[in-house]
N, C-alpha and C positions, 0 to 999 in steps of 0.2 A: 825523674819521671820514667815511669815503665816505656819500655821501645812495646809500639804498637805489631800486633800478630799480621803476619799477613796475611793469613786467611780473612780478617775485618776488609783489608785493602781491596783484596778480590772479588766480596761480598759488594761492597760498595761501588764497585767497576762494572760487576753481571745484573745490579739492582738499577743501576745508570741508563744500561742499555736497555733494561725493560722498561724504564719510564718514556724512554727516547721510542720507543717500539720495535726495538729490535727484535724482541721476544714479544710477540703479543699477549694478553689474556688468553691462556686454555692450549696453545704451544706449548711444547714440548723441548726444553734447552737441550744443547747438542750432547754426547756422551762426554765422558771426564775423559775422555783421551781427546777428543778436540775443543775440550774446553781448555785443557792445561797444556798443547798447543799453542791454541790460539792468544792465551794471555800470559804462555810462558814461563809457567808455575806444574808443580807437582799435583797429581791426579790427587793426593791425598787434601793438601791445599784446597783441591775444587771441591772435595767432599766435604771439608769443614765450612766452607764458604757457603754451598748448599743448604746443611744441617741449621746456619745461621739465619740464612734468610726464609727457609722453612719455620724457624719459632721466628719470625716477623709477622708469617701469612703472605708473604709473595711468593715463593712457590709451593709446592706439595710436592713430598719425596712418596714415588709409588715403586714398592719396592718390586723387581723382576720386571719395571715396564719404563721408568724414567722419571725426571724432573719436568713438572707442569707450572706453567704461571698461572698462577691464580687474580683471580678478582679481587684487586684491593682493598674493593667498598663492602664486600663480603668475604672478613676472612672465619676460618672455619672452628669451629667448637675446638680451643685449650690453644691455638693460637695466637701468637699476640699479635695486638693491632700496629698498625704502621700508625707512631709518632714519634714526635720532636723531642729532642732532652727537655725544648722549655716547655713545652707540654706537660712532656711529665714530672719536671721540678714541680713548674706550676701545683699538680694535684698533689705531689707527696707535700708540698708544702699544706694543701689543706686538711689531706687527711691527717700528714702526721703531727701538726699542730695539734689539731682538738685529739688526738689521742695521748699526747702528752700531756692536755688538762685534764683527759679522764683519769689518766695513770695517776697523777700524781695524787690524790687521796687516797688510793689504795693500794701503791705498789707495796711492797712487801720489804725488809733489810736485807733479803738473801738476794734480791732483782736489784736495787742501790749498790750489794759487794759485784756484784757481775758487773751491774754498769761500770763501777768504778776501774774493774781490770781491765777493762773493753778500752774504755780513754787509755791505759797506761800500753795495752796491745798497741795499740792505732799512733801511738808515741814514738812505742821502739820499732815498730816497723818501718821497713823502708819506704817513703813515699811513693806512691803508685805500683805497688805491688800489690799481688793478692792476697798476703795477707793483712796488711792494710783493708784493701777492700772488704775482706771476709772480717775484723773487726767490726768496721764502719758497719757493716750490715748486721750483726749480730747486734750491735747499739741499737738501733732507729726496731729491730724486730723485736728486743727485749721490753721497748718500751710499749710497743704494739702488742707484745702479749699483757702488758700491766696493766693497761686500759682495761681488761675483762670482753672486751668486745669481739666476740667471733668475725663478725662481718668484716670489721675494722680491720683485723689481724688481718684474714684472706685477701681485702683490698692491700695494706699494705706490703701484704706479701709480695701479691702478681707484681705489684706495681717495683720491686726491689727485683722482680725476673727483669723484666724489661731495663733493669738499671745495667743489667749484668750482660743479659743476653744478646741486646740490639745494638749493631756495632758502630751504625752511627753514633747511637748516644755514649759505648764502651770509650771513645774515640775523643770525643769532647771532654768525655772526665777526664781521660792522659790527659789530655793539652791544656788543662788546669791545674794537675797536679803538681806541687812543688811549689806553690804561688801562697802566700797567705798561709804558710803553715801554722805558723803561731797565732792566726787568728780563729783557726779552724779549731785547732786545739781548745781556745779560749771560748769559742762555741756550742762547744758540746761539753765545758767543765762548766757555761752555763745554766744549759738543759740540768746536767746532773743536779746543779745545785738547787736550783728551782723545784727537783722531784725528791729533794730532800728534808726540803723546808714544806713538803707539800703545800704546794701553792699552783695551782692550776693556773691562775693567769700569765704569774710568771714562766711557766712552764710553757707555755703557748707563746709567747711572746720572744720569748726564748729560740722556740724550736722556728719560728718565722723568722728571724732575722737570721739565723741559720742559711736556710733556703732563701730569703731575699740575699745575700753576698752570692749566695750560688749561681744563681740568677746574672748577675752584674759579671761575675768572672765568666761566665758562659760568653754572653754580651761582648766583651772585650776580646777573648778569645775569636769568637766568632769574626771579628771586625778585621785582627790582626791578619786571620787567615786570606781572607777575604782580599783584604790591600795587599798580602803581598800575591793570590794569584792573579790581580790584577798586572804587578809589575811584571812576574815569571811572562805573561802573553804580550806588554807592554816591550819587555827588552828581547822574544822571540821575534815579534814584530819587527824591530829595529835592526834584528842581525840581517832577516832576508829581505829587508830596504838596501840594508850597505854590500850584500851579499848581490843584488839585483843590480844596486849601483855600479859595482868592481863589472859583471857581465856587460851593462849595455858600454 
């Protein structure tokens, strides 16, 4: 599994405090010299942390005046919006299903040889690396151009930024990765197969069960994390009981 960047971690600690209202909507966050300060991290750090949450739409980078928090429920034109991974599985499962049943009558043998190198890329790569990733994505986007569907394409595309670019969601893929490799593998040499035989249902059907294990591993993921930061405040708790205890 790829070790997660710490500029995701620091994104996620300055997006913390503006849900909590430390930074209110239309503030101004402090300069990168007391932000990397204050959370302990390199001025460069804060800048990529910024850049991140800037393509989320929480704040707005103005350059020569500062970082602003923006209004959530209105983020701004080429912005992406604040959601969930299961959000967004959710929809790539719907677009990219039916765009795999459109592909499949029309793709083309030269979009089949590419697919096929793409599963073998995604093989010899390292698990949770980027080039991993950058297969994965060039698969699900090859197949979104074989559809014919302009529209479709651009949805699937933004929706592949947001895969990449939102470090919450960046963040849950690591902590899936490495899990299920051989069924992920056996996943997408279904899809293949299904756009081979052109068969659009299978192709659709295919490319949802895909994204429903996706779904499921997030699920568990998510659960695991969860229980053990329960136990982390669970056995913090218990030190300054016994810690309190030793005092009175």
């Amino acid at each position: 599994m790829a070790e997660r960047r710490l500029f995701q971690d620091i994104a996620e600690r300055i997006a913390a405090m503006i849900a909590e209202g430390t930074f209110p909507p239309g503030s101004r966050l402090p300069g990168e010299r007391e932000m990397a300060e204050r959370l302990g991290v390199s001025r460069v750090t804060i800048r990529e942390a910024e850049i991140a949450l800037q393509a989320q739409g929480l704040v707005r980078i103005k350059t020569g005046s500062g970082v602003y928090v923006c209004d959530r429920n209105e983020p701004s034109v080429g912005q992406l919006p604040v959601v969930s991974a299961f959000e967004l599985t959710e929809a790539r499962s719907l677009f990219e299903s039916e765009a795999a049943a459109l592909a499949a009558p029309t793709i083309s043998d030269e979009q089949i040889q590419v697919l096929e190198s793409l599963v073998v890329a995604m093989d010899e790569a390292e698990e949770g690396s980027a080039a991993a990733t950058e297969a994965d994505r060039a698969f699900h986007l090859t197949i979104a151009s074989a559809s014919g569907n302009q529209a479709i394409m651009f949805v699937i595309n933004t929706l592949w930024r947001m895969r990449t670019e939102i470090p919450e969601i960046c963040a849950l893929h690591a902590s899936v990765c490495g899990h299920d490799e051989d069924t992920r593998h056996d996943e997408h040499a279904a899809v293949l197969e299904a756009l081979k035989q052109r068969d659009s249902a299978a192709a659709r059907l295919a490319m949802r069960k895909h994204f429903s294990r996706l779904l499921e591993a997030m699920l568990k993921a998510s659960e695991e994390r969860e229980i053990m930061e329960l136990r982390r405040k669970a056995e913090a708790s218990r030190n300054r009981f016994l810690i309190s205890a030793q005092l009175s």
